[in-house]
Biopython code that builds the backbone (N, CA, C, O; Angstrom):
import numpy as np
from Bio.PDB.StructureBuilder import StructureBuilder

atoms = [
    (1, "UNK", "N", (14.835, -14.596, 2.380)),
    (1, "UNK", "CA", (15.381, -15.403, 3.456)),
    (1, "UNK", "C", (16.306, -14.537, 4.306)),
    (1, "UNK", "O", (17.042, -13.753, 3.708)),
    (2, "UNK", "N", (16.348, -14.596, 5.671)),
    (2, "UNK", "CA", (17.197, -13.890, 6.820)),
    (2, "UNK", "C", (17.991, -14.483, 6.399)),
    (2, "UNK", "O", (17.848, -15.541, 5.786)),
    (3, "UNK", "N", (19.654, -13.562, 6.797)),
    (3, "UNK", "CA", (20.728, -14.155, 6.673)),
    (3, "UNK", "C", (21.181, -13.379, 8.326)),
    (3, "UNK", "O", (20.284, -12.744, 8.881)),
    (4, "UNK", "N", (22.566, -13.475, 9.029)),
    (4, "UNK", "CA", (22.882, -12.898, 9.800)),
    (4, "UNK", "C", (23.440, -11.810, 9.599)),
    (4, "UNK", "O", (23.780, -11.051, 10.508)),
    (5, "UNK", "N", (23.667, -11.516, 7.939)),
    (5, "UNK", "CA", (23.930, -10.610, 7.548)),
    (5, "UNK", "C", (22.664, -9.255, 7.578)),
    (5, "UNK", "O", (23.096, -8.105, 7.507)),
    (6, "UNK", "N", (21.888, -9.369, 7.631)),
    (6, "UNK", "CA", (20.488, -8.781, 7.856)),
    (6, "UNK", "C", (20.166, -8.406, 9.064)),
    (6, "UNK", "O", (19.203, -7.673, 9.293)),
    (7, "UNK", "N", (21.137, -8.992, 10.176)),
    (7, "UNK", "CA", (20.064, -8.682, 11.573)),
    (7, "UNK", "C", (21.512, -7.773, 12.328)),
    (7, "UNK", "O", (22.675, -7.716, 11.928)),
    (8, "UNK", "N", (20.789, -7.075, 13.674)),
    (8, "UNK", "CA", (21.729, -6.281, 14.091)),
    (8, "UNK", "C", (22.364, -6.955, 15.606)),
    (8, "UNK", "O", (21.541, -6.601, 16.450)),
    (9, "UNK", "N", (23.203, -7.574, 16.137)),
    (9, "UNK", "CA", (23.911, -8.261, 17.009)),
    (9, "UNK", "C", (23.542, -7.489, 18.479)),
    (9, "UNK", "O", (23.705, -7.961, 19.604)),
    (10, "UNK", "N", (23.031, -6.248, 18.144)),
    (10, "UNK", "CA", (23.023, -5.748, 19.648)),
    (10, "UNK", "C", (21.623, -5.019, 19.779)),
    (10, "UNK", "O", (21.232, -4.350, 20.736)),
    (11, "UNK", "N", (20.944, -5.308, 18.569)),
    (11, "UNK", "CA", (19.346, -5.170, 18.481)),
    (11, "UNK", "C", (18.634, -5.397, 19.590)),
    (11, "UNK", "O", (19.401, -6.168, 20.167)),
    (12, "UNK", "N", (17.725, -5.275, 20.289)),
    (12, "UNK", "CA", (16.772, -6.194, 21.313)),
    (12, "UNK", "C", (16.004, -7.253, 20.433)),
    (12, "UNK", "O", (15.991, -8.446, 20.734)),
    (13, "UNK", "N", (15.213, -6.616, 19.061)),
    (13, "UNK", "CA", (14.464, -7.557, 19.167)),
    (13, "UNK", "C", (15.075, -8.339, 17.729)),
    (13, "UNK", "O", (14.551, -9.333, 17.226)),
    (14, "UNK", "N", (16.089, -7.762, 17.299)),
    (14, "UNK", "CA", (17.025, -8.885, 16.595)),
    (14, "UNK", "C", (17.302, -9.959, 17.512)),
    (14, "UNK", "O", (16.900, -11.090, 17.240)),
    (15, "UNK", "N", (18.108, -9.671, 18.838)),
    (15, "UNK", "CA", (17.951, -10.674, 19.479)),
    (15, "UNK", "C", (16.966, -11.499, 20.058)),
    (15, "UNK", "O", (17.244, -12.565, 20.609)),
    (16, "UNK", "N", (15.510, -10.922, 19.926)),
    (16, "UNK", "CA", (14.671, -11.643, 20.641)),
    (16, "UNK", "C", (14.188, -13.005, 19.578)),
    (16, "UNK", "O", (13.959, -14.170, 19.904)),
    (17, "UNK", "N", (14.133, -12.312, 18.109)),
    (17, "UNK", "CA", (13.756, -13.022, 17.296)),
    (17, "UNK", "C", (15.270, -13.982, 16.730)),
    (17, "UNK", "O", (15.253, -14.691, 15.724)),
    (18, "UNK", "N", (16.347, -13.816, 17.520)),
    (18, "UNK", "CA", (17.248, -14.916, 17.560)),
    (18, "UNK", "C", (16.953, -16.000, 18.205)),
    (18, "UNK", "O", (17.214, -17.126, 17.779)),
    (19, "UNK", "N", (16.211, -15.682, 19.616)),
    (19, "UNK", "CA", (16.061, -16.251, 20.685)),
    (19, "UNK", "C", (17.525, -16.508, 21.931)),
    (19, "UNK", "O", (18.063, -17.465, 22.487)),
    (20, "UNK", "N", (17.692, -14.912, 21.890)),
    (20, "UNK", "CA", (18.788, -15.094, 22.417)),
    (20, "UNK", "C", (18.211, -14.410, 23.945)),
    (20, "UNK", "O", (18.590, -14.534, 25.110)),
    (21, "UNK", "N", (17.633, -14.007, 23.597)),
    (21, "UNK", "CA", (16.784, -13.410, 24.886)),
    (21, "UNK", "C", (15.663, -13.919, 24.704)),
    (21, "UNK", "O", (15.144, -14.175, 23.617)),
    (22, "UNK", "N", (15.005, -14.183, 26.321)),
    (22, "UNK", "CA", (13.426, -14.837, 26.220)),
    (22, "UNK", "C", (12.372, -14.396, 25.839)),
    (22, "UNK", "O", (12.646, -13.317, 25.312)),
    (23, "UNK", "N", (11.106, -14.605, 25.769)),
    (23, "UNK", "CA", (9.984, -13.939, 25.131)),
    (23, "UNK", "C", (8.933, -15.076, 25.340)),
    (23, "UNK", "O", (9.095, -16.213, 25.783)),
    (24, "UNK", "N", (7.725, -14.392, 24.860)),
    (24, "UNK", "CA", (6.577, -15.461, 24.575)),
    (24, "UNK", "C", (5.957, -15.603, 23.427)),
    (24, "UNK", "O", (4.850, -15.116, 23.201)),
    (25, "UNK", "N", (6.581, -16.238, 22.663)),
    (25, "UNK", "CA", (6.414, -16.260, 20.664)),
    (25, "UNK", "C", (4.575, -16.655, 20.569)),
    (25, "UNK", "O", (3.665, -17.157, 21.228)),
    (26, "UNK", "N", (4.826, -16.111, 19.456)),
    (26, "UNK", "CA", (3.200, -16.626, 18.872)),
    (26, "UNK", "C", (2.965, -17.032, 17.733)),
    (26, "UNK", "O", (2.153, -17.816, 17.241)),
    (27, "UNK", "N", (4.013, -16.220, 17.256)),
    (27, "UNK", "CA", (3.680, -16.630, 15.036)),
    (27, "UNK", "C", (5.503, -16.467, 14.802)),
    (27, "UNK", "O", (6.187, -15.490, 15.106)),
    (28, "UNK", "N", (5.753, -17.171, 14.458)),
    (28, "UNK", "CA", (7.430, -17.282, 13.993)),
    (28, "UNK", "C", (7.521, -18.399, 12.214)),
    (28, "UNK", "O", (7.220, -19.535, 11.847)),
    (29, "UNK", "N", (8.029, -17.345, 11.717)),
    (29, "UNK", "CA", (8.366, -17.968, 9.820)),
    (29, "UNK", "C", (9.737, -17.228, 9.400)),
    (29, "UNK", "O", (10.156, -16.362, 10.168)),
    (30, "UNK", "N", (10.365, -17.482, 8.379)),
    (30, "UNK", "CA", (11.562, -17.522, 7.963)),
    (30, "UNK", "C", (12.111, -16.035, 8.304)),
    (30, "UNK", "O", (13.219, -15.773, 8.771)),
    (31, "UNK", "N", (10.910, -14.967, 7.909)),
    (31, "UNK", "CA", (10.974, -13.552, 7.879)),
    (31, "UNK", "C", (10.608, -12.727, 8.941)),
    (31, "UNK", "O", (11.149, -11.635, 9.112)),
    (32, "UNK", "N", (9.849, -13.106, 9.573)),
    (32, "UNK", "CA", (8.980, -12.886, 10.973)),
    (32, "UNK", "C", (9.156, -13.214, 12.384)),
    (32, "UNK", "O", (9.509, -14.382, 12.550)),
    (33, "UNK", "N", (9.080, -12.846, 12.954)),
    (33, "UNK", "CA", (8.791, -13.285, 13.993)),
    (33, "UNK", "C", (7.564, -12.408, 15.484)),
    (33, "UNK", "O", (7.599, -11.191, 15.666)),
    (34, "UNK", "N", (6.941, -13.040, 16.046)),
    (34, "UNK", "CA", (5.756, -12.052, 16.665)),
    (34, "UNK", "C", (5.903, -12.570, 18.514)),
    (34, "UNK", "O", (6.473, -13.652, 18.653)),
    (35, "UNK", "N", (5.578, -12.087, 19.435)),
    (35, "UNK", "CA", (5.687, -12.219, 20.406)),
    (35, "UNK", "C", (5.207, -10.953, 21.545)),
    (35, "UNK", "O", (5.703, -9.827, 21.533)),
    (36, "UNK", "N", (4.168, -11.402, 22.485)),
    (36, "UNK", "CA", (3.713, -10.377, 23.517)),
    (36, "UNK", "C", (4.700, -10.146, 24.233)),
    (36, "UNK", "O", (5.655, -10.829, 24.603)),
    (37, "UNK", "N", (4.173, -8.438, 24.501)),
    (37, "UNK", "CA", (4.152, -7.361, 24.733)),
    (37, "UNK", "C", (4.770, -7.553, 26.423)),
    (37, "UNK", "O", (4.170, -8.233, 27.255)),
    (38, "UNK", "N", (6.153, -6.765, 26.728)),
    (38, "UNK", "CA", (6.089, -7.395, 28.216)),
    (38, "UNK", "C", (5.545, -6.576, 28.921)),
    (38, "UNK", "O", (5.794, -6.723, 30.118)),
    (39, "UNK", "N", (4.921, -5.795, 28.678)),
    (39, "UNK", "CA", (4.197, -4.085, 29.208)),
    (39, "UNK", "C", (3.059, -4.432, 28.181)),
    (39, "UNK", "O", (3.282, -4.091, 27.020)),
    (40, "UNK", "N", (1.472, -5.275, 28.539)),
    (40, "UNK", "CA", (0.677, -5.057, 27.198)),
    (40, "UNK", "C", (-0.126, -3.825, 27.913)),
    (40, "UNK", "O", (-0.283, -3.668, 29.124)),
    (41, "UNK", "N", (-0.748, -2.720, 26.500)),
    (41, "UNK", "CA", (-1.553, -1.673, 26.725)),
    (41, "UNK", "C", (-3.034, -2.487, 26.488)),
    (41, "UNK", "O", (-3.983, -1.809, 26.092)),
    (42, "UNK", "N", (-3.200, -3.754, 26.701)),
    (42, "UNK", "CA", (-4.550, -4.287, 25.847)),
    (42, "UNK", "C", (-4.390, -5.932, 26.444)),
    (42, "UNK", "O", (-3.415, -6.654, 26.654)),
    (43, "UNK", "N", (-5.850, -6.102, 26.590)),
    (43, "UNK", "CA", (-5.412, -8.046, 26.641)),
    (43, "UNK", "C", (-4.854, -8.201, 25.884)),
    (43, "UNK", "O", (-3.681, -8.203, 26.257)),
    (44, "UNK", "N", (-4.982, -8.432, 24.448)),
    (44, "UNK", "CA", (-4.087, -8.969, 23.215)),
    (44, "UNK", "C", (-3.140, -7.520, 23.443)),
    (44, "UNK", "O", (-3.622, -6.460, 23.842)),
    (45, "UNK", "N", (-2.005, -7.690, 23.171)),
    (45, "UNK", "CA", (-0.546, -6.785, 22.656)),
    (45, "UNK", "C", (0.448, -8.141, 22.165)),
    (45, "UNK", "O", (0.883, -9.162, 22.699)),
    (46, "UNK", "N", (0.513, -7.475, 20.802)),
    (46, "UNK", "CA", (1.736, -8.607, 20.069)),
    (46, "UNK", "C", (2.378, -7.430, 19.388)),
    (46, "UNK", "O", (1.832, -6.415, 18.953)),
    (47, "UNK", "N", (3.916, -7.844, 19.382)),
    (47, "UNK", "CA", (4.282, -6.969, 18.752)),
    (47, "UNK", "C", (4.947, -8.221, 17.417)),
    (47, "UNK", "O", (5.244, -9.351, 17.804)),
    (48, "UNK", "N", (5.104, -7.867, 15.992)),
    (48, "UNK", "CA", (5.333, -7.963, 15.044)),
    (48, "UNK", "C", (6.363, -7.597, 14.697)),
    (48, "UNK", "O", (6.413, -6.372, 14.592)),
    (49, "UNK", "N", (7.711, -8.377, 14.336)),
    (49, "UNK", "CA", (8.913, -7.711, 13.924)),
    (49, "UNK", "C", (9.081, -8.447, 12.821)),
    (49, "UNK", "O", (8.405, -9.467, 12.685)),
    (50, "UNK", "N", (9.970, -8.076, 11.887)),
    (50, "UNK", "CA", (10.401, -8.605, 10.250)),
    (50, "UNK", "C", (11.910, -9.017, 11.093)),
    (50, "UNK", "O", (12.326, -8.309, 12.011)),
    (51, "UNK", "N", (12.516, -10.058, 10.701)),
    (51, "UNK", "CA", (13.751, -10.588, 11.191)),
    (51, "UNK", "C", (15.026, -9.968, 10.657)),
    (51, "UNK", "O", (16.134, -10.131, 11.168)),
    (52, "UNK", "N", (14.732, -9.147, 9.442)),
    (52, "UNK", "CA", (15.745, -8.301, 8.649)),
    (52, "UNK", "C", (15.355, -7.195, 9.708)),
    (52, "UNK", "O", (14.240, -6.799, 10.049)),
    (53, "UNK", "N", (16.659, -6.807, 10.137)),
    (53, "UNK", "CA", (17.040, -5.289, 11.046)),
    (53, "UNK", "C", (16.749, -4.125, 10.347)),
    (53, "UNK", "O", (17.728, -3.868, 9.647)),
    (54, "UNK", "N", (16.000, -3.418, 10.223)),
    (54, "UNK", "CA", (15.361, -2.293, 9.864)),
    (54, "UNK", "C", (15.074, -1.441, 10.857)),
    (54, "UNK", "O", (14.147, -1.885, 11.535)),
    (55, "UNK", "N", (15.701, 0.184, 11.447)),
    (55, "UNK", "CA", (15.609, 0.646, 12.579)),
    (55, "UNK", "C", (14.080, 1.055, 12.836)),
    (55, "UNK", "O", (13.385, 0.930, 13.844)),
    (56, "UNK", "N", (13.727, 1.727, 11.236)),
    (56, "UNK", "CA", (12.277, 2.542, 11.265)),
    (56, "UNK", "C", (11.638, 2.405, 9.976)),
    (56, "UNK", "O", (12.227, 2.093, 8.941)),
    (57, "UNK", "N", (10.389, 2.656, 10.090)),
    (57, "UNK", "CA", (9.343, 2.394, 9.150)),
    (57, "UNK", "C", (10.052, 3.667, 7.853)),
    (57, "UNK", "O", (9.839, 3.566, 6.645)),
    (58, "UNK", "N", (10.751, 4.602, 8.398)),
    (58, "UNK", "CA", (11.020, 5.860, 7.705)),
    (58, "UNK", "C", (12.673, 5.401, 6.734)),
    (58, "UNK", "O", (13.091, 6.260, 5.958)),
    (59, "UNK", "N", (13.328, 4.307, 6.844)),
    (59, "UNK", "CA", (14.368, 3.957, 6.619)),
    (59, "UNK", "C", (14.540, 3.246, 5.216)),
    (59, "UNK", "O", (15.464, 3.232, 4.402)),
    (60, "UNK", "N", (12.927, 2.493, 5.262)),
    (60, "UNK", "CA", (12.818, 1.683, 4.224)),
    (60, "UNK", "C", (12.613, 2.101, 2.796)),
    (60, "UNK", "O", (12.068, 3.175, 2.542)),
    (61, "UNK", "N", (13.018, 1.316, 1.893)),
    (61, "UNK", "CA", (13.400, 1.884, 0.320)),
    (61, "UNK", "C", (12.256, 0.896, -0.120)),
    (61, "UNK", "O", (11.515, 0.159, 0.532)),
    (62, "UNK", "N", (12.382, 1.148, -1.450)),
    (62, "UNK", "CA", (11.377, 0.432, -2.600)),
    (62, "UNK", "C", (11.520, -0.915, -2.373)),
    (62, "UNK", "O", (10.514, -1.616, -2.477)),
    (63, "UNK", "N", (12.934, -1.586, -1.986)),
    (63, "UNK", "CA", (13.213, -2.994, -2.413)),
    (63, "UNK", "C", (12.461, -3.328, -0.855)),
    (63, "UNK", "O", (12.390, -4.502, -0.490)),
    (64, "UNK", "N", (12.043, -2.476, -0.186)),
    (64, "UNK", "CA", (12.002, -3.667, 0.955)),
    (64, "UNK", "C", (9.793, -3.387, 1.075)),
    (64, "UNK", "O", (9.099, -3.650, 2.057)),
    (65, "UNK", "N", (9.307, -2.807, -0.294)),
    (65, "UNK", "CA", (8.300, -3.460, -0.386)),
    (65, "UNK", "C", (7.412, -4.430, -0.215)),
    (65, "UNK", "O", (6.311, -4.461, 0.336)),
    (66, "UNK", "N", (8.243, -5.443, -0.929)),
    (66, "UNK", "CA", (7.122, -7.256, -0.722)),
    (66, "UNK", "C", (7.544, -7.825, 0.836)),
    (66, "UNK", "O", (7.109, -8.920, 1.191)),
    (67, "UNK", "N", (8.531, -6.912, 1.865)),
    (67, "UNK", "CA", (8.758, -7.509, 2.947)),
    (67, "UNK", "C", (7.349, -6.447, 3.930)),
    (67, "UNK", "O", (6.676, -6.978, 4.813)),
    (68, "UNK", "N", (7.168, -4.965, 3.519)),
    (68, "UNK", "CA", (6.074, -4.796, 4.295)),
    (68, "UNK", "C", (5.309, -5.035, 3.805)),
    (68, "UNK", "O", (4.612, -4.041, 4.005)),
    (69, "UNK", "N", (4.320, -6.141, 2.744)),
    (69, "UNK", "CA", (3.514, -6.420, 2.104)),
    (69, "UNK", "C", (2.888, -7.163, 3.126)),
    (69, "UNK", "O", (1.858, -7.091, 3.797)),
    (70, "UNK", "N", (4.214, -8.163, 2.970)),
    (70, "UNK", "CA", (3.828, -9.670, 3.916)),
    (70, "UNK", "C", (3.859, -9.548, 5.038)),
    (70, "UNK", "O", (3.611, -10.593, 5.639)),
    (71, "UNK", "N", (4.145, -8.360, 5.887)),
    (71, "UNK", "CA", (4.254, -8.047, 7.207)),
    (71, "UNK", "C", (2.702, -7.636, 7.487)),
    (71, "UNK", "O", (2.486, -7.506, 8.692)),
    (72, "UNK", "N", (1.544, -7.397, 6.632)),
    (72, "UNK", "CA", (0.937, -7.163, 6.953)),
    (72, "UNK", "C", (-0.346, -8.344, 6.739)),
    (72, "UNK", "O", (-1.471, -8.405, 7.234)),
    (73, "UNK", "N", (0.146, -8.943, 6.085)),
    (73, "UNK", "CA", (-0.393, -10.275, 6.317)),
    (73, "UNK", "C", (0.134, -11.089, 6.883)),
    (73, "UNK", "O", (-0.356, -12.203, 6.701)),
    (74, "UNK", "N", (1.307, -11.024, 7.795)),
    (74, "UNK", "CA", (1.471, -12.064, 9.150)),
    (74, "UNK", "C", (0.531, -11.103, 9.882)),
    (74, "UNK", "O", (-0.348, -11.796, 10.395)),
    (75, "UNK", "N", (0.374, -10.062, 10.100)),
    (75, "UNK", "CA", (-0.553, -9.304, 11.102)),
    (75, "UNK", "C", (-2.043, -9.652, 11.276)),
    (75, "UNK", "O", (-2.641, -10.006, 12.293)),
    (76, "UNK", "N", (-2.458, -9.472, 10.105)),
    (76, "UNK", "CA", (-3.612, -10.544, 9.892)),
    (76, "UNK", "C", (-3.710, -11.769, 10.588)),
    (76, "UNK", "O", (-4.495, -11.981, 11.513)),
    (77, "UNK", "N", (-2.756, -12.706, 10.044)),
    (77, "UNK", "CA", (-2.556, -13.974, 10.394)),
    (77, "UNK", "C", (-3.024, -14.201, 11.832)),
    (77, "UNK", "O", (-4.049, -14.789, 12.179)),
    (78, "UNK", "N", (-1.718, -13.403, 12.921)),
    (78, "UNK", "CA", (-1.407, -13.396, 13.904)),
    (78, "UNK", "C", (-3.048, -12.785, 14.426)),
    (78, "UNK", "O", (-3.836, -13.431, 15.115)),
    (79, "UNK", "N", (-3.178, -11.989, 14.118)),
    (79, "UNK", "CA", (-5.225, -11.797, 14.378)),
    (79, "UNK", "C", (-5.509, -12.406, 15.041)),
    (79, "UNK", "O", (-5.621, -12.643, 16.244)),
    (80, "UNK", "N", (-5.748, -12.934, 13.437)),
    (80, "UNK", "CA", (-6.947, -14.620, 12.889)),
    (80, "UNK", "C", (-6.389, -15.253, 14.399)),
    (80, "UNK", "O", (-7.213, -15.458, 15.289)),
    (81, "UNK", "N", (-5.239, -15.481, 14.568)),
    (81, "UNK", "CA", (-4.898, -16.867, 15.709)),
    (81, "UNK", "C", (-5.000, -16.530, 17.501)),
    (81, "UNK", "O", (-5.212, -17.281, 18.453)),
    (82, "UNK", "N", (-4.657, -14.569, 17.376)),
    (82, "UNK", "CA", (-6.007, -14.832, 18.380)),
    (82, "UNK", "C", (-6.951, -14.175, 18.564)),
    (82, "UNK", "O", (-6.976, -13.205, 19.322)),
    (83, "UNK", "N", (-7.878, -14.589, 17.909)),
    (83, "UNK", "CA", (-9.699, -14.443, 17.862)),
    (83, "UNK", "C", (-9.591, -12.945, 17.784)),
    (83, "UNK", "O", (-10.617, -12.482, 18.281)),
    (84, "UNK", "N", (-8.392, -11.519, 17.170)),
    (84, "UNK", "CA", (-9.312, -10.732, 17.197)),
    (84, "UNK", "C", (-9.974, -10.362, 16.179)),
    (84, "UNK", "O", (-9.405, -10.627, 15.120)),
    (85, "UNK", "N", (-10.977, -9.843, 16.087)),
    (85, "UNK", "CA", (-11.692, -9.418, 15.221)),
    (85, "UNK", "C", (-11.333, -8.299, 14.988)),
    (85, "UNK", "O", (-10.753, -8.112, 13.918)),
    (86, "UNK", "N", (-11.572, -7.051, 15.995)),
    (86, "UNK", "CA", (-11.655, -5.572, 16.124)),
    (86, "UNK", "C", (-9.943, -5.569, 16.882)),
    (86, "UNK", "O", (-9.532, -6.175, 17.871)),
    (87, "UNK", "N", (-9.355, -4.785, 16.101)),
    (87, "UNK", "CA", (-8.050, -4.439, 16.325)),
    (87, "UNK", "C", (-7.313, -3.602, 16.028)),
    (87, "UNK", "O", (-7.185, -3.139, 14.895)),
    (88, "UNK", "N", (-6.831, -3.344, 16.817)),
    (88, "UNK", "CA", (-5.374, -1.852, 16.261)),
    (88, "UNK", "C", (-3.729, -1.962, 15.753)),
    (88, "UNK", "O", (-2.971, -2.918, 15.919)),
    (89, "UNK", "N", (-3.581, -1.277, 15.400)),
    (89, "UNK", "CA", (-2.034, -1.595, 14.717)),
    (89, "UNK", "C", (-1.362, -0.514, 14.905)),
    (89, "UNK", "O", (-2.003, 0.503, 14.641)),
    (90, "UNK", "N", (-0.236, -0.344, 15.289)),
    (90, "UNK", "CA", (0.366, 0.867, 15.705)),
    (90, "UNK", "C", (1.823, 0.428, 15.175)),
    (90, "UNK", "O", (2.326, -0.690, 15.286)),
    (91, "UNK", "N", (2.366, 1.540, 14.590)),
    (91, "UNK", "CA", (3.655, 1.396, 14.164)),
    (91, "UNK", "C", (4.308, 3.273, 14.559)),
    (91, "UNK", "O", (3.995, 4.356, 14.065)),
    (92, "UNK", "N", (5.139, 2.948, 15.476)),
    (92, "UNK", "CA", (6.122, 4.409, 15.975)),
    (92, "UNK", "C", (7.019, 4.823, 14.810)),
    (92, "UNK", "O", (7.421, 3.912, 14.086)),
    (93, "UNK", "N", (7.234, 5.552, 14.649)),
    (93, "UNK", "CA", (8.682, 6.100, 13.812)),
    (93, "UNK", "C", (9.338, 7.716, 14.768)),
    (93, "UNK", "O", (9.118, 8.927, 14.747)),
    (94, "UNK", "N", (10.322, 6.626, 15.599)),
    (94, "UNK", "CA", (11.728, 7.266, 15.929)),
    (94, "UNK", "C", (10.616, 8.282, 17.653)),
    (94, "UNK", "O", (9.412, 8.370, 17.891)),
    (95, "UNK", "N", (11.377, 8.599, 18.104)),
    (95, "UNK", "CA", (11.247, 8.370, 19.793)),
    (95, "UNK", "C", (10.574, 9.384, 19.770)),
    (95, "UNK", "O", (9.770, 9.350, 20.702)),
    (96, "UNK", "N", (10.474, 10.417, 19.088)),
    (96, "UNK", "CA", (9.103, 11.308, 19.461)),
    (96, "UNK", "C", (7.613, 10.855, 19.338)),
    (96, "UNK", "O", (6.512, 11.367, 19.540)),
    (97, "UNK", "N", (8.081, 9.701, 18.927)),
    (97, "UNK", "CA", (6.353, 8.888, 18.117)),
    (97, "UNK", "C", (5.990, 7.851, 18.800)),
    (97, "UNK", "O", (4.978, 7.208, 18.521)),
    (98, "UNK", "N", (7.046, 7.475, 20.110)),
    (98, "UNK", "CA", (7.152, 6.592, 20.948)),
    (98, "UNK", "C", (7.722, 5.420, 20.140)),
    (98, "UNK", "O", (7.222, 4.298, 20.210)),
    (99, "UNK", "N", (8.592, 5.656, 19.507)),
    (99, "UNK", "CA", (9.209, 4.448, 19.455)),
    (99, "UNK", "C", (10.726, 4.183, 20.525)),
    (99, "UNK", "O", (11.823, 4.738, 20.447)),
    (100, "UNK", "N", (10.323, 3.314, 21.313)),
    (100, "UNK", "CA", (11.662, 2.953, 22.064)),
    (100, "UNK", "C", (12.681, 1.614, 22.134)),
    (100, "UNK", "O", (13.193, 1.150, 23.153)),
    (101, "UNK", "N", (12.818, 1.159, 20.835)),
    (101, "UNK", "CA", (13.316, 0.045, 20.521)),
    (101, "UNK", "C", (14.066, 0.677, 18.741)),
    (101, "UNK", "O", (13.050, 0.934, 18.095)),
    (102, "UNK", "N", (14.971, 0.898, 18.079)),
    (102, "UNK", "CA", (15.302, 1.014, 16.952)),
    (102, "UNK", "C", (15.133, -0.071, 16.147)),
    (102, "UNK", "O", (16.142, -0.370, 15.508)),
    (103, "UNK", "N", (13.592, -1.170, 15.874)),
    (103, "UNK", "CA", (13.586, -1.948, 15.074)),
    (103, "UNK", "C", (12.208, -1.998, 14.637)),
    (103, "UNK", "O", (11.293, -2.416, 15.347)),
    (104, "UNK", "N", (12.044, -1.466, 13.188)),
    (104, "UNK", "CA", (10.896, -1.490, 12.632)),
    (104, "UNK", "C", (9.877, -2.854, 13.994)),
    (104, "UNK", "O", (10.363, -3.882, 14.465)),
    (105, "UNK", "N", (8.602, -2.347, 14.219)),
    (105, "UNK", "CA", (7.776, -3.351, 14.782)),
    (105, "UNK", "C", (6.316, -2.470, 14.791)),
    (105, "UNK", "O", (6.004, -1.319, 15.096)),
    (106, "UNK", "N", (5.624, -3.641, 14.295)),
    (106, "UNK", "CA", (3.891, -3.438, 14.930)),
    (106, "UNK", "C", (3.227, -3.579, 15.626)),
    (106, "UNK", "O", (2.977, -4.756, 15.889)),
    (107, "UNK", "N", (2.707, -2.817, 16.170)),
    (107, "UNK", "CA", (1.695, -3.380, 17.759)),
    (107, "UNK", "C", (0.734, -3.793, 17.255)),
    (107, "UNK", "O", (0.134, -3.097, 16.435)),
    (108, "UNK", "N", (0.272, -5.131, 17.616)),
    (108, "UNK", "CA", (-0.964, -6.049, 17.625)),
    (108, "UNK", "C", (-2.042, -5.597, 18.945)),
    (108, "UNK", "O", (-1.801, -6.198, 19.992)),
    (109, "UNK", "N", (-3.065, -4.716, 18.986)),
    (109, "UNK", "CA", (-3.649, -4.606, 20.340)),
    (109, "UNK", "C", (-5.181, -4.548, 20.118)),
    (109, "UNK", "O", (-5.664, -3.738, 19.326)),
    (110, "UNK", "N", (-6.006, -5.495, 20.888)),
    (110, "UNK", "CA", (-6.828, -5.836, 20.751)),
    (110, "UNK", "C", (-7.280, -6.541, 22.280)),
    (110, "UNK", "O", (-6.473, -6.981, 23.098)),
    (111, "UNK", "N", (-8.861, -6.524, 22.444)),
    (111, "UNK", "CA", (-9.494, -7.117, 23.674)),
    (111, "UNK", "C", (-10.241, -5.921, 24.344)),
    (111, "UNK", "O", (-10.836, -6.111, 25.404)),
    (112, "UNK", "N", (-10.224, -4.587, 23.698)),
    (112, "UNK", "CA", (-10.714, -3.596, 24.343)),
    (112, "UNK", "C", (-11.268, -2.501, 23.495)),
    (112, "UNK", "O", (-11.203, -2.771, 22.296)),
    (113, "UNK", "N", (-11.845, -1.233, 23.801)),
    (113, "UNK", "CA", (-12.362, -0.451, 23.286)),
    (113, "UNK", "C", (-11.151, 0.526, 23.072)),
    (113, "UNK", "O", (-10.512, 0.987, 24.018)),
    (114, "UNK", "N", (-11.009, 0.676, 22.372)),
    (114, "UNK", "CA", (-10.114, 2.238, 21.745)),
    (114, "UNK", "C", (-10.581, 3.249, 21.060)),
    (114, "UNK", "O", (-11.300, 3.206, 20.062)),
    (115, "UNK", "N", (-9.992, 4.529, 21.832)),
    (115, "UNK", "CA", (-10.347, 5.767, 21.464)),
    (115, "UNK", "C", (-9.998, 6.604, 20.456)),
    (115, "UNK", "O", (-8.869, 6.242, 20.125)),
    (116, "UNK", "N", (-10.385, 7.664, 19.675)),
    (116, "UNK", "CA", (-9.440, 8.391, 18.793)),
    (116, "UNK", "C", (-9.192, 10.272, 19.290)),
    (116, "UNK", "O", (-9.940, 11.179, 19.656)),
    (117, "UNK", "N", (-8.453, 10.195, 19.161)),
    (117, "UNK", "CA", (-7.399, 10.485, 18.586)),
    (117, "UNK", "C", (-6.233, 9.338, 20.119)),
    (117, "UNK", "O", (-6.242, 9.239, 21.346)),
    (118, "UNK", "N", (-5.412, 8.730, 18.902)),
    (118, "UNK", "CA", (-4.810, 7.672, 20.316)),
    (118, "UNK", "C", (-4.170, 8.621, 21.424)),
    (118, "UNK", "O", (-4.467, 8.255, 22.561)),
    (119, "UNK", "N", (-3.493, 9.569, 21.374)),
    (119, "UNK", "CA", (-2.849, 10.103, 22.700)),
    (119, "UNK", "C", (-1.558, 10.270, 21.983)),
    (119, "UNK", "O", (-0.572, 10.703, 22.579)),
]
sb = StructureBuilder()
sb.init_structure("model")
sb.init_model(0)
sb.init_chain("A")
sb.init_seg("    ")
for serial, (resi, resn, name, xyz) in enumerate(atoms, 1):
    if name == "N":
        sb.init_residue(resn, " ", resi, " ")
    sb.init_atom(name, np.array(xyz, "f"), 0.0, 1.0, " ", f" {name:<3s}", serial, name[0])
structure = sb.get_structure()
């Protein structure tokens, strides 16, 4: 369970998943919260945040296991709800990797053809 003890007050998307700032939600539960992309690279772009403040995927310890467990089955979820089938998942760690937000998040992107190696 989130406590406010868990989230960071001057976060973006701590605050977004406060709802202290606006957004366009899609999948929201005790731990979660998901909402498009205000820049999407894709028809579908959702990004996926855990409501516990976590800066980077590189930060996390053993205990916070069963929280990226289930993060990857809200991802799923969030899919399933909209219709994609064929989809990508992108997770940055720290600003050379393009991450420009300090809060663990997943990109949901889907509706198009994607290439490899991503860029």
């Amino acid at each position: 369970m989130t406590t406010a003890a868990t989230t960071d007050p001057t976060c973006l998307f701590c605050r977004i998943a406060r709802r202290e700032i606006p957004s366009t939600p899609v999948y929201e539960d005790e731990e979660f919260f998901a909402f498009r992309d205000i820049a999407p690279k894709a028809p579908t772009h959702v990004l996926v945040v855990p409501k516990k403040h976590l800066a980077r995927l590189s930060e996390a310890s053993p205990s916070d296991a069963p929280l990226l467990a289930r993060l990857f089955l809200v991802l799923a979820a969030v899919a399933k709800a909209e219709r994609a089938v064929d989809y990508r998942l992108v997770v940055n760690n720290g600003a050379d990797a393009g991450q420009s937000v300090d809060h663990l998040h997943v990109h949901l992107l889907a509706g198009r053809s994607f290439s490899w190696p991503p860029g």
